[in-house]
N, C-alpha and C positions, 0 to 999 in steps of 0.2 A: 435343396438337393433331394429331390422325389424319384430316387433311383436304388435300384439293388445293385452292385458292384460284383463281377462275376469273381474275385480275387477276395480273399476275406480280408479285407484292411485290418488293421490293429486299432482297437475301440477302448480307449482309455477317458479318465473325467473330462480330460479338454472338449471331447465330443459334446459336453453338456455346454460348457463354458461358449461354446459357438454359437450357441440356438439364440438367434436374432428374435429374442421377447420385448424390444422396444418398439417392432416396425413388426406385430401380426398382424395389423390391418383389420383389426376388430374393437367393439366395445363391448363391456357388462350389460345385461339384458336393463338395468333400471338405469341406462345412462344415454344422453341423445347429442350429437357433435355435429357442428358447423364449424368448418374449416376455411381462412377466407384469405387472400391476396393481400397484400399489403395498400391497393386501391380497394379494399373491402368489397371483392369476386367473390362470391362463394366456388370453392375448389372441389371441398370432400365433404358429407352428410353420412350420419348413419345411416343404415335402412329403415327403421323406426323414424324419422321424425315425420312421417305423416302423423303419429299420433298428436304431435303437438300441433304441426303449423298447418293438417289440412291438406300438405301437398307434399308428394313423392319425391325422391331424389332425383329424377328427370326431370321433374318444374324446377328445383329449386337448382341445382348446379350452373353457372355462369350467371347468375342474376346476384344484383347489387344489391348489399344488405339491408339498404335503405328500402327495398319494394317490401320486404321482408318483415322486419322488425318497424315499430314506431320509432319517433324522434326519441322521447325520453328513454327508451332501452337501450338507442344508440348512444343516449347521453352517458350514461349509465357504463356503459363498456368501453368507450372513450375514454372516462375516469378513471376504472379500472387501469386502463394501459398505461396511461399516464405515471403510475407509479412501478409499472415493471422494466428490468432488464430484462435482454433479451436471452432463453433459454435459461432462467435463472429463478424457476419457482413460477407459482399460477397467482391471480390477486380471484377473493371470491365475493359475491354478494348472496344475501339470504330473504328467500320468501319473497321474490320481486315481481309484481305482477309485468311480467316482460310481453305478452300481445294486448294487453291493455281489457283483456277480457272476464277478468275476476280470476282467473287460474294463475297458480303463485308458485315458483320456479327456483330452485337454486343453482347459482351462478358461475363459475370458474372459467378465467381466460388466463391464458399462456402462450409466449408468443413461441414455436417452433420452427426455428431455420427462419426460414422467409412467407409462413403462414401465422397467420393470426387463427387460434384454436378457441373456438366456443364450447364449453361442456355442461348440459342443462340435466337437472335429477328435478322431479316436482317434490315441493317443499312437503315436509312432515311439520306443519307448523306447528302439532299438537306436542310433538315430540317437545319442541326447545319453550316453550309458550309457560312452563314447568319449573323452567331450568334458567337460573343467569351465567351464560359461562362464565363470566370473569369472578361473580361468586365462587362457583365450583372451583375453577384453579385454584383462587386463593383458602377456599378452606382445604382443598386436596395438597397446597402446597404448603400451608401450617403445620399439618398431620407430618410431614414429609423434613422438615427443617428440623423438630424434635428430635429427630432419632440420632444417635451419641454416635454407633458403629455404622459404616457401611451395609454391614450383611444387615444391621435392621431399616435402614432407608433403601435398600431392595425389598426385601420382604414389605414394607408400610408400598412401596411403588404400584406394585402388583398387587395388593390389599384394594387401593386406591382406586386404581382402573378398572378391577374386576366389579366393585361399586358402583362407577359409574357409566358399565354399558352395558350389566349383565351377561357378561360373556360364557360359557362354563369354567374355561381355565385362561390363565390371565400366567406367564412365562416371560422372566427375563431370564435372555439366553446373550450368552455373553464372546466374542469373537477371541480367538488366541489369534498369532503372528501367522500362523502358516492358512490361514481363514477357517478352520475347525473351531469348534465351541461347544459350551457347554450352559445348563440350565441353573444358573445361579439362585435363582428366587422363584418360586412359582404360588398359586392360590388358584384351587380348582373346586369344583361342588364337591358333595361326598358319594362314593360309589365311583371314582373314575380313578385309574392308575396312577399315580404320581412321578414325574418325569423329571422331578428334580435333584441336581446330581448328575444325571446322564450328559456323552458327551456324542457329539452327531458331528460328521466327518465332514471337510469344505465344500465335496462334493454335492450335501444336501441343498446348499446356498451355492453356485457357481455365481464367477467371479461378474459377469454382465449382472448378476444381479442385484451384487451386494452395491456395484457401482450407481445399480438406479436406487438404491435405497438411499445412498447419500444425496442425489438428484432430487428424486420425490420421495419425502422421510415421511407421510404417510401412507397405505395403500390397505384398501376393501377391497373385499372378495364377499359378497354378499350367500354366494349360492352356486359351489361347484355343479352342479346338477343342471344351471340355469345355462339356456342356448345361447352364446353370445351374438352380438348383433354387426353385423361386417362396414366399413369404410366403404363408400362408392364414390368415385370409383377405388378401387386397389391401390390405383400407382398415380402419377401426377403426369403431364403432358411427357415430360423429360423423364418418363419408365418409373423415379424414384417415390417409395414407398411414404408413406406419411410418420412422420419420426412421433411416436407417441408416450417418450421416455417422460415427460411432463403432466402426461394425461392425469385427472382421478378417477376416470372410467374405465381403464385400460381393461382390454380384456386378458383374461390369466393363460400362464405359457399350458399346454395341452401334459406337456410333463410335470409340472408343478400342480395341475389339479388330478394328474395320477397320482401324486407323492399325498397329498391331502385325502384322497379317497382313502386308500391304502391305511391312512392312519383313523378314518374314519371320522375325518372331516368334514362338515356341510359347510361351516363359515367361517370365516378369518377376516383378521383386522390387527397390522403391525404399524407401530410408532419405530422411527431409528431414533437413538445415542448417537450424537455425529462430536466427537473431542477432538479437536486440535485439525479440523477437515479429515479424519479417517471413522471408518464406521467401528464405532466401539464394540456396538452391541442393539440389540432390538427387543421392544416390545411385543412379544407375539399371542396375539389372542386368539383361541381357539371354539368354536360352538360347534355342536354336534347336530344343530338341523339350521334351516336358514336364517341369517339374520342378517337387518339392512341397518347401518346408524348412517343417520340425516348429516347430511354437508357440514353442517354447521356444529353439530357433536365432534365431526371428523377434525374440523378447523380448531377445535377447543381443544382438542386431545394433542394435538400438531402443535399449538402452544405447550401444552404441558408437558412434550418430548425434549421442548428446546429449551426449557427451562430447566424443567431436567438434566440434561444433559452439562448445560451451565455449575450446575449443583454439583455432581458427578465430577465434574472435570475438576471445580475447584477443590473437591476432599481430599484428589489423586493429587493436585499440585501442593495445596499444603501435606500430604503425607510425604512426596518427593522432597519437598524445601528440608521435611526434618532429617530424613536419611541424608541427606546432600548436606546440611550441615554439621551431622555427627561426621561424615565423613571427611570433609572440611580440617574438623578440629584434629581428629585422626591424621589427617595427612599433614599438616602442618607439624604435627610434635613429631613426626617422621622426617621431614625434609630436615627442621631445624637439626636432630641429630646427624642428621647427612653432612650439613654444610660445617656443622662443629668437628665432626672427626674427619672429611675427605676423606672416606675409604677409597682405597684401590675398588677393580669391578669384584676381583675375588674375595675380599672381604664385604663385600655388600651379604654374604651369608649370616652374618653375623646379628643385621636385621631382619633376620626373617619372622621373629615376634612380632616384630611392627607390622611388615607387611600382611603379613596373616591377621594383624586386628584391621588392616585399613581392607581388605580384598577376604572375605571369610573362604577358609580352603583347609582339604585334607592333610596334602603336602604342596610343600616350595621346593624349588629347585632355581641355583646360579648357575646355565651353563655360558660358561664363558672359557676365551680362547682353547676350545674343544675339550675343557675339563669341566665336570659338574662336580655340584654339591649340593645335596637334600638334607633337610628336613621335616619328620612326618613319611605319613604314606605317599611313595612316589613307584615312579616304574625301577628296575634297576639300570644300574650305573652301562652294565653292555647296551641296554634297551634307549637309553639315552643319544648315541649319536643319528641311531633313525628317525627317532623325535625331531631332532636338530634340523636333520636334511627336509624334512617335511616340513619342518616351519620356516626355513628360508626358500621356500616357494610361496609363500607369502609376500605382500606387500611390505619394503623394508621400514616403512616408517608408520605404522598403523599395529592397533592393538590384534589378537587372533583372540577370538573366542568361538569352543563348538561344549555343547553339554553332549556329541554324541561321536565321539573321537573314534571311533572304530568305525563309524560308516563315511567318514572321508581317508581316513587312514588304517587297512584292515588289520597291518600287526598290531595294531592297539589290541586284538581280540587275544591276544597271548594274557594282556595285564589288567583286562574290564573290572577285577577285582580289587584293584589298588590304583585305578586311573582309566574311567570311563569320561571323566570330562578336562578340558584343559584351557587354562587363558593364559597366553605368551605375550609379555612387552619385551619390542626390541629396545636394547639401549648401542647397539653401535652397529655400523651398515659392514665393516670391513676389520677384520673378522666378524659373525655373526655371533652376538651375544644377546643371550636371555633369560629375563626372570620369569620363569614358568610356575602357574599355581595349577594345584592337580587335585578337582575334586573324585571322590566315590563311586559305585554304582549306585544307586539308588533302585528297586526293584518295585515296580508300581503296579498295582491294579487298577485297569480306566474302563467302567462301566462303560457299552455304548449303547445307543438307543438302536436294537439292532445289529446284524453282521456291516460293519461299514464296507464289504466286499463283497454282499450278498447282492448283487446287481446284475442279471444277465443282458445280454446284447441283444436289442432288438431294431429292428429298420423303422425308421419314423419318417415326416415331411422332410426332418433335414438329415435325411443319412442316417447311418450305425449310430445309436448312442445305447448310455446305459441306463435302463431303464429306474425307474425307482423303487427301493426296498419296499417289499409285501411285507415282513415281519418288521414288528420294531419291538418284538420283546428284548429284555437286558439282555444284553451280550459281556462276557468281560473278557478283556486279553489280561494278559500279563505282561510288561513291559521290562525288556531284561536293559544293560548295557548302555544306560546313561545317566548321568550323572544330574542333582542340583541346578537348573538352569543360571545361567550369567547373569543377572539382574542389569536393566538402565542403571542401574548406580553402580553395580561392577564395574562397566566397562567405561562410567565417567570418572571411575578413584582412578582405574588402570591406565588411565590416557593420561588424568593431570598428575600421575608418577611417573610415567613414563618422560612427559616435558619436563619434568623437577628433575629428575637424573640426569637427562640429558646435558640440558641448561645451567644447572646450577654446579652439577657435578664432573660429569664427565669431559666436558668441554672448558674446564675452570683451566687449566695449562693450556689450551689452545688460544684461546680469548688471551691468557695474560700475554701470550707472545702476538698476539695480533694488535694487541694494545700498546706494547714495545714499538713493534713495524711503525703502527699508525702517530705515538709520539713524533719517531724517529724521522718520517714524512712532511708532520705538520710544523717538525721545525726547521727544516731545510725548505720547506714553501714559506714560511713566516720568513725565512732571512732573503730567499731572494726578494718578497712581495719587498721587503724594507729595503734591498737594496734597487729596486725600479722607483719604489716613492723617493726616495730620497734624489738618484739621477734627474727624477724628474723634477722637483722643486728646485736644487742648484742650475738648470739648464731655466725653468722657469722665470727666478731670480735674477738669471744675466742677462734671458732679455727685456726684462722692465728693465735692469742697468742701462746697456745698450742703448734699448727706445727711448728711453725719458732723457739721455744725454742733452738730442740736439733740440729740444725746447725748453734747455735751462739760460737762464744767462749768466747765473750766478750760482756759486757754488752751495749756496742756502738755498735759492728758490728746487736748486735739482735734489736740494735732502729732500724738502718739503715733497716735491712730485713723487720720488721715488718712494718716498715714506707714506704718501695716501695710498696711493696702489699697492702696495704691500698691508696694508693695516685694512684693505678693501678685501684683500684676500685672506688675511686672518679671519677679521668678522664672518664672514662665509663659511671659515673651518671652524669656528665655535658653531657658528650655530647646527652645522650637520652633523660635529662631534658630539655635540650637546644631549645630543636626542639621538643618539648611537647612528649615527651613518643615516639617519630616515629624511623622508623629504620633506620639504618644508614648503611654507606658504609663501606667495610671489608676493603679496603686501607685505610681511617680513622681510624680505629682502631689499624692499625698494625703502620700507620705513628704516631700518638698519643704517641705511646709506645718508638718509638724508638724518634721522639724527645726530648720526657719527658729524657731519659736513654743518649742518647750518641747526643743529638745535634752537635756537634760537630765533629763527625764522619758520620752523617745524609748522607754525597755525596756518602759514601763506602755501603750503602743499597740498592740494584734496586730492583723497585716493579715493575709487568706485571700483567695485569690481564681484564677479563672485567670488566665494572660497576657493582657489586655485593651489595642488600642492604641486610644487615641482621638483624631477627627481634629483638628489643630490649632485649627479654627476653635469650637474648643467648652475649647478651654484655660483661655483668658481667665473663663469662666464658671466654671467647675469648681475655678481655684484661689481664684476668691474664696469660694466656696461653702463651700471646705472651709475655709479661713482664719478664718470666721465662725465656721463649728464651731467648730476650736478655739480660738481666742479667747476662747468662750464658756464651753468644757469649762476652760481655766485660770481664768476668774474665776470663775465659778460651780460649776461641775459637778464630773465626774469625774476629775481633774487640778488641780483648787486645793487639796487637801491632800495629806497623804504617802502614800496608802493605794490611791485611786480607780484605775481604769482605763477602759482603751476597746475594746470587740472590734469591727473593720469588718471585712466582709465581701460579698463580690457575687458573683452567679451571672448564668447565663444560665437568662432564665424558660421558659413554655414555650410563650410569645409573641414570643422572640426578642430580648426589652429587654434589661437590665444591670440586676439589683436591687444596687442598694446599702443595707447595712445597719448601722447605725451606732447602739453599744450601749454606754451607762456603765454602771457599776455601784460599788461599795464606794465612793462616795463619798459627801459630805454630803445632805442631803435637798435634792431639787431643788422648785423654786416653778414654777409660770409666770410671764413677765415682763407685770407691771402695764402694762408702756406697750411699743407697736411701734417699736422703732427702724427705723434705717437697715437696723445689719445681719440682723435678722429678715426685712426685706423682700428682700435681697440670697439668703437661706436659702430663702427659702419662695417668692419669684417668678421667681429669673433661670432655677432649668432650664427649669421652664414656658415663659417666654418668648423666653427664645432656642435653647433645644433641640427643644420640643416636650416635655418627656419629664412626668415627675408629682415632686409632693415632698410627705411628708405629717411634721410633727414632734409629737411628744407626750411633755411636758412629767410621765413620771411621778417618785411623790417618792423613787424608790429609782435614779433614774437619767432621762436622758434615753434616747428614744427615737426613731431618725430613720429613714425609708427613702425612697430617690431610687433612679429610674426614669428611664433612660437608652434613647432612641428605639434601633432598630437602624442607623440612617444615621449614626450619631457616633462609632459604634465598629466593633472587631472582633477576634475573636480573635488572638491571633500563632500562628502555628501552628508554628513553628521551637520557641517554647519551652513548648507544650502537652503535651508528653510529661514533662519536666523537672519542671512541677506535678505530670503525675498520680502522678507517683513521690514526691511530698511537698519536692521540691527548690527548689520557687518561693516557699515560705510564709517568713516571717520568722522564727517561732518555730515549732519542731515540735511538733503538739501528737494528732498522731494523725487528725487531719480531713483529707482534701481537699476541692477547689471541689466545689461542689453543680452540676456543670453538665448540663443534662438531654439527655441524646442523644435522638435520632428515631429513630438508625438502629440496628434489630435484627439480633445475630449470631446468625450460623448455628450450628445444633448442631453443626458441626463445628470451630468457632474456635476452636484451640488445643491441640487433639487430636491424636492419629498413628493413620496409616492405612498399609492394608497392600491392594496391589492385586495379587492373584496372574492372572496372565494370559500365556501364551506367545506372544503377538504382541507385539515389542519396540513397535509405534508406534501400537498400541489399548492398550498399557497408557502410554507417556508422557502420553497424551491424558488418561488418567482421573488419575493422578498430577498433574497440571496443574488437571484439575479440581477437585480437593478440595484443592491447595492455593491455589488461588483463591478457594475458601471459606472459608478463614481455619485451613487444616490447618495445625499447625506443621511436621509431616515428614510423608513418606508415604515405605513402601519396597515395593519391591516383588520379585516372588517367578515365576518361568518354570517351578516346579515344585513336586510336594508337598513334597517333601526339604527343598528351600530354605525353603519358608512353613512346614515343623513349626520351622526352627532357632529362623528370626525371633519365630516364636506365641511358644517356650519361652524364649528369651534378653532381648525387648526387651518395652516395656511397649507393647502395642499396644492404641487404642481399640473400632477400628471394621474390618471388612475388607471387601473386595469379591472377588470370586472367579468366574472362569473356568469352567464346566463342563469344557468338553473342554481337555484340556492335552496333546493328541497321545496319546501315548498309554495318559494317565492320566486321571484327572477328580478335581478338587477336593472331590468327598464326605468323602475318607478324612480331610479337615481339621476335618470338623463336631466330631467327640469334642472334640476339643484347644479349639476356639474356645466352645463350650456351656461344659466345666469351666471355664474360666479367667471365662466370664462376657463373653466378647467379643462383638457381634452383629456380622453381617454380612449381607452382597446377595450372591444367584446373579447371575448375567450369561450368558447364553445362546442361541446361533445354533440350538436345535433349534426356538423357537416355543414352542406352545402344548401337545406335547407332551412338554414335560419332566416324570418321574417322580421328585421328592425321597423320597430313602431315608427309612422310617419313624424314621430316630434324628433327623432332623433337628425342633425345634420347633415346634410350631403358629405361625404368622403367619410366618413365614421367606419373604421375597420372593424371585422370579427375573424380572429386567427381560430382554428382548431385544435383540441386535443387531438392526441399529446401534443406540444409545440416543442419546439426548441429553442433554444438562450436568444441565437441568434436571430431566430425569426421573430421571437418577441421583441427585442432590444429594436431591431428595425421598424416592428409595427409603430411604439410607442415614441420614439424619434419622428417619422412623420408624425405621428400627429402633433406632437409640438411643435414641427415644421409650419403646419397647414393652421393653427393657433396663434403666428407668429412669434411664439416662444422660444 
């Protein structure tokens, strides 16, 4: 917005909070960008990188990375990406000689929207050559674990850093709620003003910014003074600017190195504090002429924020755990006298000791059905129903807390001296009732670095803003008219009192009459369910009477019939009563039947099948079904003399039913039956009718023949004991078969195989190690050099390999001989593109996939080749 408006707008902080400082389309003067396509185009360059590559941002713009950079750089930044998300932090390398010329370069790539960002600084190799980072952390982070209090591992924090970058002052500044803050700890040289204590308004940090600090939690400023160097072009084909919230170069907002001069800043260098994903707090370093720290300082410090931070967040969590559990114990010796006496809501005044130890406060107050009662300093009793009306425009089911009660409610200003803060729990919706705690004024003196108001309006690139404070000598206000702030543990005692009144208390007459209703309900449902069950077993009962009549001939044979089928039906109802109403296994049901029937002949029955449960309300059918069978199979069939058998068997079709198969043999010569009885009908109609499912029987003379077809709603596999069959452990008799059951789901060619991933980056090969055995790999090992992958080739039985090109300072070729003899196939994997050259020993059809890959693209690459291996 590069305009003056002829109207004066009204120019508040949100004007800062606008200023679009992720997209100014520029870089720090010691920083040089290659921005490139997702086909690796070059899009965007700084205007500087003739210094490095030789050619202007008119050569290089539209040309493919590859004319640009060597194979091994590209290999190089390939790896890199390889381990990043997208928009989610940069990966960096240090000291790499990147055009292959002796000139050595630090690294950073991050992917932004739909560009791939290069960011090059030339190495200080002298700088780190000195230095072992992971030394320094760990001796900066020893010094650091010692310290007993908080305020002294602040103070040791800033000791620590100012040590190790020479900075002049070294400031932890720390974020309140409303984004203002204050300088908790500081360490500066001698002769410079001391800033700690002071507290600096939200304004000074706007809200874009504190957002990229959680984004990018490190950020140099080497040299306010210094020219930054511009993005070419500007904008992208499609107008939109280059998003550079990821950048380490970024060049700094035009109002942020006025705010820095102003205090008489030349260099800067901040770490964030990021607890729980909000910005805690910051490391801010300040030098007073220029200074540059090397990438890889920058990369070491950026560890020791997040470890930090780690540190930090855990001393906050165990100091929370201890208040939360004094508060705990507090609130529980408070409920327990609650639920012991059942006050009424107007006698809950009578605890206001307790509540006052569990929620700390001046005065309490009960107002309840529009009468109160205090204790302590509160407002008075007239002042009370305004209170009221302003806290039922509240949320009816939610705590209120403000520490500054007069600036949302102004009569408070009548009583700031006896209730400038207030926290209200509702305990009922209708009438509105409250136990109200009422802290003090409190009257504060808060230094500030500065008039936090002392800003005039000035017109900049984007509009009105305000510009930044010229003084930052102390300032102090006085703070009248609020109270004690509400602590997180306030308003977690206030909440879980609030649900213990509620719950335990005040709804304790409600519940017991809801509890009456719901008795009164479930036994008027319990007598009708008993008087349906029962209709139904008497109607059940008469027609076995009935049906079994006319295939008796004698008055004993019709006990006997009517007494199997009824003792067929009992069995059933044991076994689902048994095991509370649950379903049961269809082997159980059919072995049930037939030891009830022919125990004795029990060896001449083989059952095959998987684990199948099926649901109770298909019991009752299924055992008379199969009772008939047998019945049928001892008088007639394949079990009425010494010799016959039975083979059942079921699968799962490829329709998802239950085929049941049911097969005599070696017994006498079977007939069909001249006349349809009962049990016929019971055989050939109940699945149909009450399952849904098919039944078909065929009556040949060398045996019967049955098959029943069971819907998929009646059943279901047990999966607990499906392994157990496929190992032949569920069968009755072993006879070398298992269940016919038909899978959908197709394994991968690599189900069951061992893979060998040689690669030198510990956490691009866990990845691919993960992925193949997520495809059903039994082992995978892996291998960070040739040495290591010839042991593994020659000592273990390996299927399939994947392989690395570049392995520092060796390349995976020299493994082709070893894996072709043995008959192994394998995948290249490759950061140089599309000009890899495979040595002529290596095979016809021999794949190399690119960094980064994907699951997918690799699981396919390494399938064919087992394909093309005949594997």
């Amino acid at each position: 917005m590069n305009f003056r408006e002829t109207s004066s707008p009204e120019v508040d902080l949100s004007n800062c909070d606008r200023e679009p400082i992720h997209m100014l389309g520029r870089v720090q003067r010691f920083g040089y960008l290659v921005a490139m396509s997702m086909d690796w185009i070059i899009q965007h360059v700084s205007a500087n990188v003739e210094d490095v590559f030789g050619q202007g941002p008119d050569d290089l713009l539209g040309m493919p990375l590859a004319e640009l950079l060597p194979a091994s750089a590209i290999h190089t930044i390939r790896g890199r990406l390889q381990l990043l998300s997208p928009n989610e932090g940069s990966e960096r390398a240090f000291s790499i000689d990147l055009l292959e010329d002796g000139r050595h370069f630090d690294l950073a790539v991050h992917i932004s929207d739909s560009s791939i960002v290069i960011e090059l600084e030339v190495a200080d190799d002298a700088s780190m050559h000195t230095i072992n980072p992971g030394s320094l952390i760990k001796a900066m982070i020893a010094r650091i674990q010692r310290c007993s209090t908080n305020e002294a591992l602040f103070n040791e924090c800033v000791r620590q850093l100012k040590a190790a970058t020479g900075f002049d002052r070294v400031m932890l500044y720390r974020f309140a709620d409303g984004g203002s803050g204050s300088v908790v700890a500081e360490a500066l040289n001698r002769g410079l003003e001391p800033f700690h204590g002071l507290n600096y308004p939200a304004s000074d940090i706007p809200r874009q910014a504190r957002r990229l600090y959680l984004k990018n939690r490190i950020r140099i400023i080497s040299n306010v003074d210094a020219v930054d160097v511009d993005v070419v072009p500007p904008t992208s084909p499609t107008g939109a600017p280059l998003d550079l919230s990821l950048s380490v170069t970024r060049a700094v907002s035009p109002i942020h190195i006025e705010y820095l001069k102003n205090m008489g800043v030349c260099a800067s260098f901040s770490i964030s504090i990021v607890i729980d994903d909000k910005l805690w707090g910051l490391f801010a370093l300040h030098h007073y002429s220029p200074r540059h720290l090397a990438m890889e300082m920058r990369s070491t410090l950026d560890l020791f924020g997040e470890i930090i931070s780690l540190v930090i967040e855990g001393r906050l969590a165990k100091q929370m755990r201890r208040i939360e559990e004094e508060a705990r114990d507090a609130h529980d010796r408070v409920v327990g006298r609650l639920v012991a006496t059942s006050p009424t809501m107007e006698e809950l005044i009578d605890f206001a000791d307790d509540f006052r130890e569990l929620i700390p406060c001046d005065g309490f107050a009960v107002w309840a059905k529009d009468v109160v009662r205090t204790v302590g300093r509160c407002p008075f009793p007239d002042e009370m129903p305004g209170i009221s009306r302003f806290l039922n425009r509240a949320a009816a089911s939610r705590v209120y807390a403000t520490d500054d009660l007069s600036s949302v409610y102004p009569k408070a200003q009548e009583f700031t001296d006896r209730a400038a803060g207030l926290l209200a729990i509702p305990i009922s919706r209708s009438p509105r009732d409250y136990l109200i705690f009422f802290r003090k004024e409190i009257v504060e003196t808060v230094s500030w670095a500065g008039r936090p108001d002392d800003k005039p309006v000035e017109y900049g690139p984007n509009g009105p803003r305000l510009t930044p404070r010229k003084s930052f000598e102390t300032w102090q206000e006085t703070v009248r008219g609020k109270s004690t702030p509400w602590s997180l543990a306030d308003m977690r005692a206030a909440e879980a009192l609030r649900v213990s009144i509620l719950e335990v208390l005040l709804r304790f007459n409600e519940e017991a009459e809801r509890q009456q209703q719901r008795a009164t309900q479930n036994q008027e449902l319990l007598i009708a369910e008993l008087n349906h069950r029962v209709r139904n077993i008497l109607s059940l009962m008469r027609a076995l009477v009935v049906q079994s009549r006319a295939g008796a001939k004698t008055v004993d044979e019709f006990a006997k019939i009517i007494g199997g089928r009824i003792q067929a039906l009992a069995r059933a109802h044991d076994q689902i009563t048994n095991d509370h109403y649950q379903a049961q296994s269809l082997r159980a049901i059919i072995q049930t039947e037939i030891e009830a029937y022919i125990g004795h002949k029990v060896s001449r029955v083989h059952l095959d099948g998987p684990p199948i449960l099926v649901d109770a309300k298909a019991f009752s059918t299924l055992a008379l079904v199969f009772h008939e069978m047998v019945t049928n199979s001892a008088k007639y069939g394949g079990l009425s003399d010494s010799r016959g058998s039975i083979d059942i068997r079921w699968r799962i079709d490829e329709h998802e039913a239950c085929e049941i198969l049911w097969r005599e043999s070696d017994g006498p010569p079977v007939q069909p039956p001249t006349r349809r009885g009962f049990g016929s009908t019971i055989i050939e109609r109940s699945i149909p009718h009450d399952l849904g499912g098919e039944v078909s029987v065929d009556y040949q003379l060398s045996g019967v023949r049955a098959r029943f077809l069971l819907p998929p709603q009646v059943f279901w596999l047990d999966e607990e004991k499906l392994d157990a069959h496929n190992h032949g452990k569920e069968s009755d008799q072993v006879n070398g078969q298992t269940a016919d059951i038909v899978e959908d789901t197709a394994l991968s060619a690599l189900s069951g195989k061992s893979g060998l991933v040689v690669e030198d980056n510990m956490i691009i090969s866990l990845d691919a190690e993960q992925i193949l055995l997520d495809q059903g790999a039994s082992r995978v090992l892996t291998a960070m050099n040739v040495s290591e992958a010839r042991r593994i080739i020659e000592n273990e039985a390996i299927h399939v390999a994947l392989l690395d090109v570049n392995l520092g300072s060796e390349t995976s070729f020299a493994l082709v001989p070893a894996l072709q003899e043995k008959g192994i196939p394998f995948v290249f994997v490759t950061g140089y593109g599309e000009k890899l050259d495979l040595p002529e020993t290596v095979n016809a059809g021999v794949e190399a996939i690119k960094k980064p890959f994907a699951a997918d693209q690799l699981i396919e690459a390494l399938e064919r080749a087992i394909a093309r291996s005949g594997g």
